[in-house]
Structures are given as structure tokens and as C-alpha cells.
KEVO-225666 format. One record per residue (C-alpha): residue in three letters; z, x, y. Coordinates in Angstrom, 1 decimal, always signed. Each point is the difference from the previous one (the first is absolute). Layout:
BEGIN
   code       c3       c1       c2
    ALA        Z        X        Y
...
***
This chain:
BEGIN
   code       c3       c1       c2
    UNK    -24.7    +14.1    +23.6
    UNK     +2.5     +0.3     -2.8
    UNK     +2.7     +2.1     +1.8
    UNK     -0.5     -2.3     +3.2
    UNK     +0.6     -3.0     -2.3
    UNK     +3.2     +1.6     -1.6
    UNK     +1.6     +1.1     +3.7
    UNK     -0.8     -3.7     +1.1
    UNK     +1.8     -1.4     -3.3
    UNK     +3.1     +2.5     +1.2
    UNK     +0.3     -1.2     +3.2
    UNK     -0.4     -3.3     -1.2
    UNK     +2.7     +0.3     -2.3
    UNK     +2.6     +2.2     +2.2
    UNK     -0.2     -2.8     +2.5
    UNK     +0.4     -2.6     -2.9
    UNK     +3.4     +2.1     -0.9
    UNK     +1.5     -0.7     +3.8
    UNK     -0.3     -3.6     -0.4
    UNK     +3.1     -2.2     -0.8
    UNK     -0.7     -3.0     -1.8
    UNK     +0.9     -3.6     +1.7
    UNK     +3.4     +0.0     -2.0
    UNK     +2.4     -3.3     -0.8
    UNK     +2.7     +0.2     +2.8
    UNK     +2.3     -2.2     -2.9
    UNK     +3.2     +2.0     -1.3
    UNK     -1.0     +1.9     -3.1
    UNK     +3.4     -2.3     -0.7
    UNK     -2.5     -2.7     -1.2
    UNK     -2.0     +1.6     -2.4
    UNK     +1.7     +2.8     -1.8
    UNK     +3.0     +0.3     -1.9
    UNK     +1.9     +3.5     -0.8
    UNK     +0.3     -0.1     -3.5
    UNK     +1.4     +3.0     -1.4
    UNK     +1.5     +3.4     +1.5
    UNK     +3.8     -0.6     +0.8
    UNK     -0.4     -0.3     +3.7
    UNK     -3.1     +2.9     +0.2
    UNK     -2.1     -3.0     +1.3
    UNK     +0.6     -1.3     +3.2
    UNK     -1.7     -2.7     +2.4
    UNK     +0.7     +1.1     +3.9
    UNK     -0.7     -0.6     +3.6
    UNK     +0.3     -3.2     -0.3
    UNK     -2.7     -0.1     -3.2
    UNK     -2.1     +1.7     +1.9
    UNK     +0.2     +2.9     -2.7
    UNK     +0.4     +0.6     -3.7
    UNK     +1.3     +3.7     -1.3
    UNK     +0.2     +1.2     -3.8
    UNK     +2.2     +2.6     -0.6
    UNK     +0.4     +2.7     -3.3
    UNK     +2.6     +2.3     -0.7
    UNK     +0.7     +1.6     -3.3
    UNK     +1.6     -3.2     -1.5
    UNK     -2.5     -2.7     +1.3
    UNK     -2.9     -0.8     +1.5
    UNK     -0.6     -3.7     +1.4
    UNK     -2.6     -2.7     -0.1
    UNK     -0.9     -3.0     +1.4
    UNK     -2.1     -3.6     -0.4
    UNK     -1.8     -2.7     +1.5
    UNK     +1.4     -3.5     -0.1
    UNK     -3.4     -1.4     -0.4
    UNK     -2.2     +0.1     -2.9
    UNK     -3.7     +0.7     +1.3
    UNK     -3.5     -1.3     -1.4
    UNK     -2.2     +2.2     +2.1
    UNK     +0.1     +1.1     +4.0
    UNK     -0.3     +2.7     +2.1
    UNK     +3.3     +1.7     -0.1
    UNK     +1.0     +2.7     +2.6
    UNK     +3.2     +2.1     +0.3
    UNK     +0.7     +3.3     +2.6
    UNK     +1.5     +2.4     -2.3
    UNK     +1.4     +3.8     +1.1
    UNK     +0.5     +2.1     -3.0
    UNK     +3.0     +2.0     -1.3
    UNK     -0.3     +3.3     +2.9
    UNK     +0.7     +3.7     -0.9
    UNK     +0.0     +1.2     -3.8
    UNK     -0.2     -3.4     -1.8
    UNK     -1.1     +1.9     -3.1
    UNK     +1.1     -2.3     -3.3
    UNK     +0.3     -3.1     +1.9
    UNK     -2.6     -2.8     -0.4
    UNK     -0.1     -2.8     +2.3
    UNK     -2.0     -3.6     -1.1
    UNK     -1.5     -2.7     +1.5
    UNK     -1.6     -2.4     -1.6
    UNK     -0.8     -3.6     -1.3
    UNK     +1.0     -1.1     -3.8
    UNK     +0.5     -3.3     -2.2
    UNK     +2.1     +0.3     -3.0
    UNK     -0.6     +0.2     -3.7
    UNK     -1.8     +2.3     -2.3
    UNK     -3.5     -1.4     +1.2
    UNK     +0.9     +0.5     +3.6
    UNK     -2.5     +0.8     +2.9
    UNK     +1.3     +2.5     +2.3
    UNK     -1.2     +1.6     +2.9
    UNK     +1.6     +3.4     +1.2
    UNK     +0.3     +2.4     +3.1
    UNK     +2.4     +3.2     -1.5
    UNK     +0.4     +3.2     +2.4
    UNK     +1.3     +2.9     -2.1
    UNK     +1.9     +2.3     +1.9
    UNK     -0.8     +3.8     +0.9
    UNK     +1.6     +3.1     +1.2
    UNK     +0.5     +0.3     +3.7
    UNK     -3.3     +0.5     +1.3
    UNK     -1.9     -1.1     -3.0
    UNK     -1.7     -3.1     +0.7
    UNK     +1.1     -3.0     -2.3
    UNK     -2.0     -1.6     -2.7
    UNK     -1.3     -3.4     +0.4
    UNK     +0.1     -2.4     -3.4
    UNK     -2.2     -2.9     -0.6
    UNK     -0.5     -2.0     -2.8
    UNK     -0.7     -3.7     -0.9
    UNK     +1.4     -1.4     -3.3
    UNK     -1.7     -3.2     -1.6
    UNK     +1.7     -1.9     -3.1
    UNK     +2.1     +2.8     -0.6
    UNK     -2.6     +2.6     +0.2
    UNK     +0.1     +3.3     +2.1
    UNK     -1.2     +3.2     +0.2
    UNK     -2.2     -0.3     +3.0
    UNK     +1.3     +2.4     +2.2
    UNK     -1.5     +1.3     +3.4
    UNK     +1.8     +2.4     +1.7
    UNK     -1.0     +1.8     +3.7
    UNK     +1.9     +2.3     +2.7
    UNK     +0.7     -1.8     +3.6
    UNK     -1.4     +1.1     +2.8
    UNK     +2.7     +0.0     +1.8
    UNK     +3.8     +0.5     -0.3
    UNK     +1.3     -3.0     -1.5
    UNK     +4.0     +0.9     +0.8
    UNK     -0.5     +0.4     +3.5
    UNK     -0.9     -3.0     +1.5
    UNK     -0.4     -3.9     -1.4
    UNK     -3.4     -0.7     -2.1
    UNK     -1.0     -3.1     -0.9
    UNK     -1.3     -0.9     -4.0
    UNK     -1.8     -3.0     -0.9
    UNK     -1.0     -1.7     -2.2
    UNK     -3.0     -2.5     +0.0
    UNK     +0.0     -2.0     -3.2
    UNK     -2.8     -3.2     -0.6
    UNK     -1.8     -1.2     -3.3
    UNK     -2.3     +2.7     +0.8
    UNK     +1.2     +3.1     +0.9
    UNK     +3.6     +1.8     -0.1
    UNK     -0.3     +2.6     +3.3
    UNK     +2.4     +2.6     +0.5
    UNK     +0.3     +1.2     +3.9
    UNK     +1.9     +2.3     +1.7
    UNK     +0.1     -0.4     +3.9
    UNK     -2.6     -2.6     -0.2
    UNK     -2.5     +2.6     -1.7
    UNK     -0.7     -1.3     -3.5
    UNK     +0.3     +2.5     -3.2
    UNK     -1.1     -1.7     -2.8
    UNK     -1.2     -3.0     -1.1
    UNK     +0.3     -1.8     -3.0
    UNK     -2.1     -2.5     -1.1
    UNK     +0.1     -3.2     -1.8
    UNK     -2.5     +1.2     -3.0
    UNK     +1.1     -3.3     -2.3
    UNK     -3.5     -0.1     -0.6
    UNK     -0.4     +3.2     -1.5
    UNK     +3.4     -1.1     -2.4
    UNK     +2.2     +2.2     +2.2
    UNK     +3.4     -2.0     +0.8
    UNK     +0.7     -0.2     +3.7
    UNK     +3.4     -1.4     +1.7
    UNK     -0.7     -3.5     +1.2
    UNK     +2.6     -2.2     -1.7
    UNK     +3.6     +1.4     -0.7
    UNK     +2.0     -0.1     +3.7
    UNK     +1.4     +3.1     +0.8
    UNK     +3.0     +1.2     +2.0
    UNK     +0.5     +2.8     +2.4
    UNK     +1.8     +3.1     -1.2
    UNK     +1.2     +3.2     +1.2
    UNK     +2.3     +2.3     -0.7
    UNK     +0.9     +3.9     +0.4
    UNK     +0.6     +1.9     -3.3
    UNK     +1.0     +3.4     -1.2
    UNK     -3.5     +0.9     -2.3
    UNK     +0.1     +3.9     -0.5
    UNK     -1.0     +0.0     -3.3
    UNK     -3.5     -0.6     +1.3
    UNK     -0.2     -1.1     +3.7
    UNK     -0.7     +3.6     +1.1
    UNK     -2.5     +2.2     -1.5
    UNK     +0.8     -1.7     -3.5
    UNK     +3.3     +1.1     +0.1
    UNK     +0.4     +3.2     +1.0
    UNK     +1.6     -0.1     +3.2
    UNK     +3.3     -1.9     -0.4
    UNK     +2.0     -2.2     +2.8
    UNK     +2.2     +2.1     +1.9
    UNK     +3.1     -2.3     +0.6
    UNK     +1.4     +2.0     +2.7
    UNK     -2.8     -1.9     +2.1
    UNK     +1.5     -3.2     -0.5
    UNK     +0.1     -2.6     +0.8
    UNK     -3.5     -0.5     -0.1
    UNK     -1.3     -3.4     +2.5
    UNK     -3.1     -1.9     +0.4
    UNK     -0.2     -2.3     +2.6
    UNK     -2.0     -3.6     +0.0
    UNK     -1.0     -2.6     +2.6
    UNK     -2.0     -1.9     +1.9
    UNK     -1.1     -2.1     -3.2
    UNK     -2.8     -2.6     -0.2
    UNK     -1.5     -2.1     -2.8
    UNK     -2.8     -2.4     +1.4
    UNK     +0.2     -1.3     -3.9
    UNK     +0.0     -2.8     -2.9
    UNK     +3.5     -0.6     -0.3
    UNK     +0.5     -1.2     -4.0
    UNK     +3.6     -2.0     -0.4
    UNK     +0.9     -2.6     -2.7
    UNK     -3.1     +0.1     -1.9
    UNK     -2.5     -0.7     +3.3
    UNK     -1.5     +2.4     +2.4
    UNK     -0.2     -0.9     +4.2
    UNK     -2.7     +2.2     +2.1
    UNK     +0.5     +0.3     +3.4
    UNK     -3.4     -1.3     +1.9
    UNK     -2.9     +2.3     +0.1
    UNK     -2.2     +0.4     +3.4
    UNK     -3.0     +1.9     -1.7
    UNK     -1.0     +0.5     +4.4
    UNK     +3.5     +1.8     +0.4
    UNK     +0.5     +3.7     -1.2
    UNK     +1.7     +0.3     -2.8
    UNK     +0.5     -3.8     -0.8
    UNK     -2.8     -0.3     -2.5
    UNK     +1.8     +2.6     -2.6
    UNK     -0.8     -2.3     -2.7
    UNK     -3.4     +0.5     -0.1
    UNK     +0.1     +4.2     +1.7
    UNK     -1.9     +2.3     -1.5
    UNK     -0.6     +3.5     +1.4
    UNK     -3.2     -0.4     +2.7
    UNK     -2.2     +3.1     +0.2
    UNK     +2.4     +2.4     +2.2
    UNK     +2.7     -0.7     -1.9
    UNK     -1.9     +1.3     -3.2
    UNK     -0.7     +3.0     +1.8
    UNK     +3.2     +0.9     +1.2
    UNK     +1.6     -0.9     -3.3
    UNK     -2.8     +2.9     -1.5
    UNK     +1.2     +2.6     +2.5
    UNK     +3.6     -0.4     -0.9
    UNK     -0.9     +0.2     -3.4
    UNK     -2.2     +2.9     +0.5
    UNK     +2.3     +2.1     +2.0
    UNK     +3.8     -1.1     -1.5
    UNK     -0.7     -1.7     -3.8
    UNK     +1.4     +2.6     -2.1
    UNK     +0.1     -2.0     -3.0
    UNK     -2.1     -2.2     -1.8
    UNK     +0.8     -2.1     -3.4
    UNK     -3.7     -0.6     +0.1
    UNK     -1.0     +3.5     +0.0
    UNK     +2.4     +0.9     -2.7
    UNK     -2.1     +0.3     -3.4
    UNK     +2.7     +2.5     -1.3
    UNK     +2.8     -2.7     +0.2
    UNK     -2.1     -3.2     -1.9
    UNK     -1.9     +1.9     -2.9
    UNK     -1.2     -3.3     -0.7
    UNK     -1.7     -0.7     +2.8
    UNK     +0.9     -0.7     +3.5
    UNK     +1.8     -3.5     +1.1
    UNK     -3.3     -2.6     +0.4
    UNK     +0.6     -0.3     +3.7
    UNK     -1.3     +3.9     +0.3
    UNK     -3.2     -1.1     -1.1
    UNK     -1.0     -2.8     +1.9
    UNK     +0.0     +1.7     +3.2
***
């Protein structure tokens, strides 16, 4: 019964992978700004296409024009291809301050061949140190993948091709901060990271790769737009897919495919880390 549940869950998810998100057909004109790199990031095809490029005196980065106050959030990302050892590429959600929330998709770079790293991690009032980190199960430079993120009062879910990864819960409750009331912007950027990005270290950038690329588009955020101290919500149909966001949580066969990925690809594990907080672990471990 087991193994037929787990090859279910896996064709489940591999036909989750294929899908492409309904995606804003606006130019990624209107909501991102280039903001740093000398020229290494570009807007193309008609705005149709973001690209961040790093070479051995820059990387690049870029940011939303909106502040957000919760959403689902989508973007189709294709990694840096061939050895992109050293090189770190973010995605992710931040406010500003030294209390900030922040919520972050990091893929560290591998060896040609190697499969990249996948970095999570949710910060609330400043705090950290809750990382998750998992293999793909698929190639993540050769094609476009889409990332999400689903962010309500009640849950922050991490998803990759519509499949969710993690969830993190709104435990206020318990006295565990949770991200519901700084706005955030969009961030990204491509960085050179080889003092760590690649098996801690070891394995350097090799520059005569460059220039590295990764590739962006087909952005959506069906979101709480926060401007000049007020936040606007688009409607929400709770009868239409994907409308009722605001209220989502993950329904029984999202659980489950969310515990297969986690089974088969989470390689790390904050929670499972006594070694690293002697103290104890982080409250959130315990509750569940």
C-alpha cells in the first residue's frame, strides 16, 4: 500500500512539474526595476523577459516596484546552466530594517552535473536561522520552472511547479513571531558566493564560465498591494481556483505530496539540528 501510495504521489508530482502557471501577460516593465549590475540586468522581448548576468566584477539584481502585504506570488525561473559552482542566485520577499520579515528562495550552484541546492528560509523581526534545504527533481537550468509563494495570516507556503515544499505556520499563539505586518518587496539577484555556496566552500567559481545567466518571466502576483501607508486586495472568488489564497491552506493531497518531496529530496533540516542550538531547538520544532 505504501509503495503504491509513493509511485501515485510521483506521478502526481511529475505531472504537477509540466504545468505552467496562468502568468501576467503585463511587461515585467511594470513591476521590476534593475537596480544594480552596470548593465548585467536586462529587460527584453518586449518585457517579456528578465536576465541577471555575473562575471568576475559583478553580479546584478533586481526589485519589485510594489511593496506586498501577503499573496500568492509566482515567477518561472531557469537557473544558471553548466558549472555554476560559487554562484548563488535569490529570490525572495523582504521589508527593511533590523526587525525585518523575509521570505527566501536561494539556489546555490553545483558542478556540471551536480544537482543544485535549494535554500529556504523565513525570517521574522529580524530573526533567521530556519533553513530547509532539498535537491530538485528535475534540472532546474534546462527548462523554465515556476516558484511561488503563497503568503496569508496563516500559513507562509513555499512551492515549486505548483507542488508545495514547506509550510510555515502562523504559531503567534505559541509566542513564535510570524510575518503578517511589515510589506515586503521582491528581490532577486545573481551573486558570486564561493566562500560557501558550494560544498561550504570548497569548490570555487571558475570564471572562465562566465558570464553566468538566469533567466525570469512570466511573473504573477494575485496579491495585497501596500502603497502610501494602505493596502488594496484584488477581489477574492473563494468558487474560483486559486482566488481564495487568503484563506489557502494545504488540503489533504497537498500534505501528502509536500511529505514525499520532503521524504525523498529534504536534505537539510534546522529542526533536526540539535548539534547546531545546544540550547535547545527553535520553538517551532516542537510544536509539530
Amino acid at each position: 500500500m505504501a509503495s503504491s501510495l509513493s509511485f501515485t504521489l510521483l506521478l502526481s508530482l511529475l505531472a504537477c512539474s509540466c504545468l505552467i502557471s496562468i502568468a501576467n501577460s503585463a511587461s515585467l516593465n511594470q513591476d521590476f526595476d534593475v537596480t544594480w549590475g552596470d548593465g548585467r540586468g536586462k529587460i527584453v522581448n518586449n518585457g517579456q523577459l528578465l536576465t541577471l548576468s555575473l562575471d568576475k566584477t559583478s553580479g546584478s539584481g533586481f526589485q519589485s516596484k510594489n511593496e506586498y502585504l501577503f499573496g500568492k506570488i509566482d515567477m518561472q525561473i531557469k537557473l544558471v546552466p553548466g558549472n555554476s559552482a560559487g554562484t548563488v542566485t535569490a529570490y525572495y520577499l523582504s521589508s527593511q530594517g533590523p526587525t525585518h520579515d523575509e521570505i527566501d528562495f536561494e539556489f546555490l550552484g553545483n558542478l556540471s552535473g551536480d544537482p543544485y541546492t535549494l535554500h529556504t528560509n523565513v525570517f521574522t523581526q529580524g530573526k533567521g536561522n530556519r533553513e530547509m534545504q532539498y535537491k530538485l527533481w528535475f534540472d532546474p537550468t534546462k527548462d523554465f520552472h515556476t516558484y511561488s509563494i503563497l503568503w496569508n495570516p496563516r500559513h507562509v507556503i513555499f512551492m515549486v511547479d505548483n507542488v508545495p515544499i514547506r509550510d510555515f505556520k502562523n504559531m503567534e499563539s505559541k509566542g513564535i513571531s510570524f510575518p503578517k505586518n511589515q510589506p515586503m518587496r521582491i528581490y532577486s539577484s545573481l551573486w558570486n558566493a564561493d566562500d560557501w555556496a558550494t560544498r561550504g566552500g570548497l569548490v570555487k567559481t571558475d570564471w572562465t564560465q562566465a558570464p553566468f545567466t538566469s533567466s525570469y518571466r512570466n511573473f504573477n502576483a494575485n496579491a495585497c498591494v501596500h502603497s502610501f501607508g494602505s493596502t488594496k486586495c484584488p477581489s477574492m472568488r473563494t468558487n474560483v481556483a486559486g482566488d481564495d489564497w487568503f484563506n489557502q491552506e494545504l488540503d489533504w493531497t497537498s500534505q501528502n505530496r509536500m511529505k514525499w518531496v520532503q521524504r525523498n529530496y529534504l536534505i537539510y533540516n534546522y529542526c533536526n539540528d540539535a548539534k547546531r542550538f545546544p540550547q535547545g531547538l527553535p520553538a517551532e520544532c516542537k510544536m509539530g
